[in-house]
C-alpha positions as CSV (number, residue, x, y, z in Angstrom):
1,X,7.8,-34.2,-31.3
2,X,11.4,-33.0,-30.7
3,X,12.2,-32.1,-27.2
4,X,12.5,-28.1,-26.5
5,X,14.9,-26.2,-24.5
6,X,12.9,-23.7,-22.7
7,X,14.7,-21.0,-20.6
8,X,13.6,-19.1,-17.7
9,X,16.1,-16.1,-16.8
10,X,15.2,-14.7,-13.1
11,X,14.0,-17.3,-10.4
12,X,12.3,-14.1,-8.1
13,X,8.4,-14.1,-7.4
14,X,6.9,-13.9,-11.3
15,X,9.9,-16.5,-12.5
16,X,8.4,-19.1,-10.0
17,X,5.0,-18.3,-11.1
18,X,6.1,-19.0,-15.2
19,X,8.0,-22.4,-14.1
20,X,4.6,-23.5,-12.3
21,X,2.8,-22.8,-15.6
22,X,5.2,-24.1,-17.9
23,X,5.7,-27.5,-15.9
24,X,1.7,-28.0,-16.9
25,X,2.7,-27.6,-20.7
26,X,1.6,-30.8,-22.9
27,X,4.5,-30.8,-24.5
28,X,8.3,-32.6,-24.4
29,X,10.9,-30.2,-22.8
30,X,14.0,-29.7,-20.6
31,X,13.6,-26.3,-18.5
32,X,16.4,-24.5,-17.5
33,X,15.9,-21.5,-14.4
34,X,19.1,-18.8,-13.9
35,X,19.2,-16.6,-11.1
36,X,22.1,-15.2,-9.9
37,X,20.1,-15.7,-5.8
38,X,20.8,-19.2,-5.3
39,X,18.0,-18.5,-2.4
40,X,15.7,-17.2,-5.2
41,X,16.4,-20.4,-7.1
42,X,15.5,-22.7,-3.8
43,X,12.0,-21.1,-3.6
44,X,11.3,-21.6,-7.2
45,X,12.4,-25.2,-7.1
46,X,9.9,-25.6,-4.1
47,X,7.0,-23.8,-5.7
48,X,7.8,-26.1,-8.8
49,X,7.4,-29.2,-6.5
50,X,4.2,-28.0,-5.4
51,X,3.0,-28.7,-9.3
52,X,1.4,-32.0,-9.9
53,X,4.7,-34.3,-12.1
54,X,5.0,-33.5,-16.0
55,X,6.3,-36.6,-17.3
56,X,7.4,-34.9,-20.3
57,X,9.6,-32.5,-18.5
58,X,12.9,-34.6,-19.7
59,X,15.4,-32.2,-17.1
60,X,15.0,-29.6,-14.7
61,X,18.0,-27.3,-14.3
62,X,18.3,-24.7,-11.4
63,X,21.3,-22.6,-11.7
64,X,23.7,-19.4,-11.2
65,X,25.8,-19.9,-13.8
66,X,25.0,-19.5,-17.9
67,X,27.9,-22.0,-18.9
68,X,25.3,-24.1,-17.6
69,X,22.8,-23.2,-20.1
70,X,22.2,-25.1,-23.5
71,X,22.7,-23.6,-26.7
72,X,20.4,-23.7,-28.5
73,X,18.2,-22.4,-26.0
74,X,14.3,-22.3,-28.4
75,X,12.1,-20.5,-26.0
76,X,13.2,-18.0,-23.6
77,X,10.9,-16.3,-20.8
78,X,13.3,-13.4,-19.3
79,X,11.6,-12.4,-15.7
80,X,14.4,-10.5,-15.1
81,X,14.1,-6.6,-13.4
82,X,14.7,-4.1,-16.6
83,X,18.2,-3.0,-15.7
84,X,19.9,-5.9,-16.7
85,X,17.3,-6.8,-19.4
86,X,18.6,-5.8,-22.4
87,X,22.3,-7.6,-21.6
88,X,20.2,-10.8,-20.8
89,X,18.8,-10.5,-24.3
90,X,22.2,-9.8,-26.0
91,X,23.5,-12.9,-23.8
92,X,20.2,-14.9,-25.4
93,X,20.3,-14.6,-28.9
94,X,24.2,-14.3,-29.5
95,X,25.5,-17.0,-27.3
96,X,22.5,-19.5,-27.2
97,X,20.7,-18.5,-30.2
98,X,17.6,-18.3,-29.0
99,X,15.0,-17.2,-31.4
100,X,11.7,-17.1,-29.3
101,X,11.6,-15.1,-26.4
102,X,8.8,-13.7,-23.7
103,X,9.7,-10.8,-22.1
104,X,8.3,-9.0,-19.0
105,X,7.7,-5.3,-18.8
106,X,8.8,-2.7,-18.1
107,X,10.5,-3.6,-21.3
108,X,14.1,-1.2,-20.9
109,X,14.6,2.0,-18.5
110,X,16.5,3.7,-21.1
111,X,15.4,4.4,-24.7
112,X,18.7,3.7,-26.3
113,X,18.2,0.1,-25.0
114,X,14.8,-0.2,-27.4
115,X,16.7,0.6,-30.6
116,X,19.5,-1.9,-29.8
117,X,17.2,-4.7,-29.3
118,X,15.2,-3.9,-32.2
119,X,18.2,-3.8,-34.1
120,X,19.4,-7.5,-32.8
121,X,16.0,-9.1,-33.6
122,X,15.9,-7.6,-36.5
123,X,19.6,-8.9,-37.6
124,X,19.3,-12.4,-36.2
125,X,15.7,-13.1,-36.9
126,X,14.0,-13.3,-33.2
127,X,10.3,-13.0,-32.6
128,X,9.4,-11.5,-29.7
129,X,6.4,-11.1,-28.0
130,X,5.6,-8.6,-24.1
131,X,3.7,-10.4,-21.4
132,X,0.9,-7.9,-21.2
133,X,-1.3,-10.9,-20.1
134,X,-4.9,-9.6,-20.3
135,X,-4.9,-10.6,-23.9
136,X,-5.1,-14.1,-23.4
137,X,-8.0,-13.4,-20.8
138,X,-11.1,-14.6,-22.2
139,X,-13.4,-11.7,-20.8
140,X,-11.2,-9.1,-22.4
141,X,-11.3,-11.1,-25.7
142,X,-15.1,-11.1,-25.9
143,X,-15.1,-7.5,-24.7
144,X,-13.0,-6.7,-27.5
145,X,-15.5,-8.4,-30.1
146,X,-17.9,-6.2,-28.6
147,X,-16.0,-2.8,-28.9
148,X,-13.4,-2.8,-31.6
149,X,-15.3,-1.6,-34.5
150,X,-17.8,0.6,-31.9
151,X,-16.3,4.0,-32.4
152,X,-13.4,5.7,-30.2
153,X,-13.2,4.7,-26.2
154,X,-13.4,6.6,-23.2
155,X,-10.8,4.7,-21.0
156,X,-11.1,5.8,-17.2
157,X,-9.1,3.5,-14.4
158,X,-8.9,4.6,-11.0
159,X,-7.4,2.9,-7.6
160,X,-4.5,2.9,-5.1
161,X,-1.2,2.2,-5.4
162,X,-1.3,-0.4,-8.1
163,X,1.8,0.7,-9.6
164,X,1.6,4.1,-11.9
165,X,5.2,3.4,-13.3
166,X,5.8,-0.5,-13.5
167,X,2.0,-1.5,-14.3
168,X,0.8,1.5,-16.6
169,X,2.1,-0.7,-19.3
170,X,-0.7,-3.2,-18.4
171,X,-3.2,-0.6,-18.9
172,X,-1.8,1.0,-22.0
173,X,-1.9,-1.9,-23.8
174,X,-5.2,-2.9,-22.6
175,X,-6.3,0.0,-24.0
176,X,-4.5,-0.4,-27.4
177,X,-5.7,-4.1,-27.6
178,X,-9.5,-2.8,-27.4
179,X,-9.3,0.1,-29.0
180,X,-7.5,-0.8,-32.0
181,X,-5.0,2.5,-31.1
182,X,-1.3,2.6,-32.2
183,X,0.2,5.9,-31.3
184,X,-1.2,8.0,-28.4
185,X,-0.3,11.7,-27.1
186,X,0.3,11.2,-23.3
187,X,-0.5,14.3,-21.0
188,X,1.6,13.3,-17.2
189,X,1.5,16.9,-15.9
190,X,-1.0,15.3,-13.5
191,X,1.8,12.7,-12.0
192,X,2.1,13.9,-8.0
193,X,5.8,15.5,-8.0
194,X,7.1,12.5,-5.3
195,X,9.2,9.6,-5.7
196,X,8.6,6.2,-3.8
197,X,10.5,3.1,-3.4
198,X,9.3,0.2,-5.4
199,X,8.5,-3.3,-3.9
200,X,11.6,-4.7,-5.9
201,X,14.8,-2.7,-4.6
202,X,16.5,-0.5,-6.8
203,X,14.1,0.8,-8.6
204,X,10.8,3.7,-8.0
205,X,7.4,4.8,-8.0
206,X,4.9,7.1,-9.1
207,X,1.5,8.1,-8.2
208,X,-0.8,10.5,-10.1
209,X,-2.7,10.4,-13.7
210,X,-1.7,9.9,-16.8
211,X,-3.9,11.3,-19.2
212,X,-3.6,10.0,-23.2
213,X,-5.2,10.6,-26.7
214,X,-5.1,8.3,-29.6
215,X,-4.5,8.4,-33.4
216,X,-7.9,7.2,-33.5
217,X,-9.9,9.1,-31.5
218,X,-10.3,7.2,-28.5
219,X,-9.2,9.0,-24.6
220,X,-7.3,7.5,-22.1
221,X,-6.9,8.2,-18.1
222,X,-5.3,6.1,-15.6
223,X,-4.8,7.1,-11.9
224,X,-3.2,5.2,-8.9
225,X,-4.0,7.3,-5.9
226,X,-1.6,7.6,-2.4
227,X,-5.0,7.8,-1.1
228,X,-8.2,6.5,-2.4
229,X,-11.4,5.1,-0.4
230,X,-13.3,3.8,-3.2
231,X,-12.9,0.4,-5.0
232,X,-10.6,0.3,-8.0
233,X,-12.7,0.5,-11.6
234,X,-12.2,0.6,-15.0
235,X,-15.0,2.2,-17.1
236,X,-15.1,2.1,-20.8
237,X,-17.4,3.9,-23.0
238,X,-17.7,3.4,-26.6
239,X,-20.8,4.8,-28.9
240,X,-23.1,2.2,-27.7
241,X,-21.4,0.3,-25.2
242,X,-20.9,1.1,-21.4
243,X,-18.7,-1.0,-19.6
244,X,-17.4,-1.3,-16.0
245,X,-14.8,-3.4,-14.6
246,X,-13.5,-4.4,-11.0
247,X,-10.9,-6.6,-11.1
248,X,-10.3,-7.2,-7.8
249,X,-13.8,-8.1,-7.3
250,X,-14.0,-10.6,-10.8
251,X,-16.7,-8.6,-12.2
252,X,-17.7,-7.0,-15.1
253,X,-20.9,-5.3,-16.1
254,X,-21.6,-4.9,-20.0
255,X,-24.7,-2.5,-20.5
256,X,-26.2,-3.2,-17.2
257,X,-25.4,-6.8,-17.1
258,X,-23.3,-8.6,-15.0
259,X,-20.8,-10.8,-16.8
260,X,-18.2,-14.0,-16.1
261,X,-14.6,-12.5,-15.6
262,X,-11.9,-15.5,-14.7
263,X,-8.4,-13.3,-14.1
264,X,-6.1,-15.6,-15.2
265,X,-2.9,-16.8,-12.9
266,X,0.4,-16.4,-14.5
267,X,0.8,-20.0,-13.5
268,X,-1.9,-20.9,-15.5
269,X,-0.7,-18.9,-18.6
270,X,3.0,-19.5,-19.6
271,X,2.0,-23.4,-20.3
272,X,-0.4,-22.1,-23.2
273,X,1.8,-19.4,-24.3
274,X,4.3,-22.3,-24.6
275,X,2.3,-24.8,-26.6
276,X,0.7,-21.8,-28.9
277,X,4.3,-20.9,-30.0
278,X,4.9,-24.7,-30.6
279,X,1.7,-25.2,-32.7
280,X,1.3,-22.1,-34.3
281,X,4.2,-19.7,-34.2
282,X,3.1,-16.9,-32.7
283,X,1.2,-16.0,-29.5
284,X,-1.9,-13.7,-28.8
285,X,0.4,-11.4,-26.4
286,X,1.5,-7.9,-27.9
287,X,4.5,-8.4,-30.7
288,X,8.1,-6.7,-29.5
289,X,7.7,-4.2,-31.9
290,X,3.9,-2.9,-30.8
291,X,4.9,-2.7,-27.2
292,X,8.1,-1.3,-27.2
293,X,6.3,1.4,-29.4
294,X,3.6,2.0,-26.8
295,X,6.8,2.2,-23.7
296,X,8.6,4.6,-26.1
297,X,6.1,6.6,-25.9
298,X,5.3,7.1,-22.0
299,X,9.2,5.9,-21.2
300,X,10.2,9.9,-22.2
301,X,7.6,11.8,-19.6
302,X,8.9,9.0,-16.7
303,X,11.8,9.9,-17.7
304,X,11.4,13.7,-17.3
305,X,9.8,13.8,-14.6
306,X,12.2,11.5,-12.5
307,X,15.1,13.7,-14.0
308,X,13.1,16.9,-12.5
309,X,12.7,15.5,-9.3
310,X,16.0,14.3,-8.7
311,X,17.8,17.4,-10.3
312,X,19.8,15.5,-12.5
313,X,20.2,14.9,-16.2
314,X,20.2,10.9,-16.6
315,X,19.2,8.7,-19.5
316,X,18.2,5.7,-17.1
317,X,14.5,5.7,-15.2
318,X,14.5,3.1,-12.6
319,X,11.6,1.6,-13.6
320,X,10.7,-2.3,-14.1
């Protein structure tokens, strides 16, 4: 087997958390991480040391620069905040010709951005594919078994601060993957009229519910709470199914019965998603093209809302 040139483009807490997973990849490679913090780069080089050796990792490559990165690059995993995202992705496939790439969400903060890109992979042949990771988690796979062909969902998440802006994505396309939706009508009026800093600087927050109905039938509502005393839950109803899920507990309850639920590491993901595009082509994740249809659609009412708030008429919402 030839030897791959796998890419990793931002070394900050989730890049470190890819390189651990792909340095557990059966398969012959030379991994390249660019950061423009060489600090960033120095704790990603120490969390990779704290993975057992890969003696099929051929070179390791920490650096600030991309004349140091090969061309052709084959897989690319971009791990980037979204601001700079869809440069990184010009820089990708027109300098280094990179044709495979991973890409975290929030996808773009501007909805020009999602027609470019479309528009590059579309000319130069790229497959992408959106690291909405619950997919490749075996619990929601069997759930999905169980309630794809079971009539529309009721979708109903509740908790505290998990992220209404940057992680609704998660949920939105946890909700598409199960429920077999493509477009859905989203209702934000009930998103609390106050911005918050995110955790990653530069960028803001949400709290509130976003409320959404399918082409298919099936409801959505999703809420992250300032305040909230309960325990965060998911709750899916279907036409014979009840289902109830607390993540941050493992547990899931099908019909009254308590059921297996492994959440997946990142670190122990990217290694599979790596040797699934090497043996088959194509990975389980959400394609480009359906996810940057599902952040089209809520991207607008983030959009207008931040806009509202801040009293100004800009095409860019700092989200990532």
């Amino acid at each position: 087997m030839a030897t791959t040139n796998i890419a990793i483009i931002g070394a900050g807490q989730l890049g470190s958390r890819h390189l651990q997973g792909l340095k557990k990849a059966n398969v012959p490679m030379n991994i390249y991480v660019l950061d423009a913090s060489t600090e960033s780069l120095g704790i990603c080089e120490q969390r990779y040391n704290e993975i057992a050796e890969n003696k099929l990792i051929g070179e390791i490559v920490f650096t600030t620069q991309w004349d140091e990165m090969p061309a052709p690059i084959d897989i690319a995993i971009v791990a980037t905040g979204s601001k700079p995202r869809c440069a990184i992705i010009h820089e990708l496939v027109e300098k280094h010709q990179c044709r495979m790439l991973i890409l975290e969400k929030f996808l773009f903060p501007k909805m020009s951005d999602y027609d470019d890109i479309t528009n590059l992979f579309q000319n130069n042949k790229v497959r992408a594919w959106v690291n909405c990771s619950r997919r490749y988690f075996a619990c929601y796979q069997k759930l999905r078994d169980i309630l794809v062909d079971d009539g529309p969902l009721t979708f109903i998440l509740e908790g505290k601060n998990w992220g209404l802006c940057c992680n609704s994505i998660h949920q939105i396309d946890l909700f598409a993957y199960l429920s077999g939706a493509k477009q859905i009508t989203f209702d934000c009026s009930g998103i609390d009229h106050t911005l918050y800093e995110s955790k990653r600087a530069g960028y803001i927050e949400m709290t509130g519910t976003i409320k959404g109905v399918a082409d298919n039938g099936s409801n959505l509502q999703i809420s992250s709470f300032a305040e909230f005393d309960g325990v965060g839950k998911l709750s899916i109803k279907s036409l014979h199914h009840c289902v109830e899920i607390f993540e941050g507990l493992n547990k899931m309850i099908i019909d009254g019965t308590e059921e297996p639920m492994n959440m997946s590491y990142q670190s122990d993901l990217t290694g599979k998603y790596v040797e699934d595009l090497l043996s088959r082509h194509s990975l389980s994740l959400a394609s480009y093209e359906e996810s940057a249809s599902l952040h089209q659609q809520i991207l607008p009412h983030f959009l207008h809302i931040y806009n509202q708030l801040k009293g100004i008429d800009n095409d860019l919402c700092p989200i990532t």
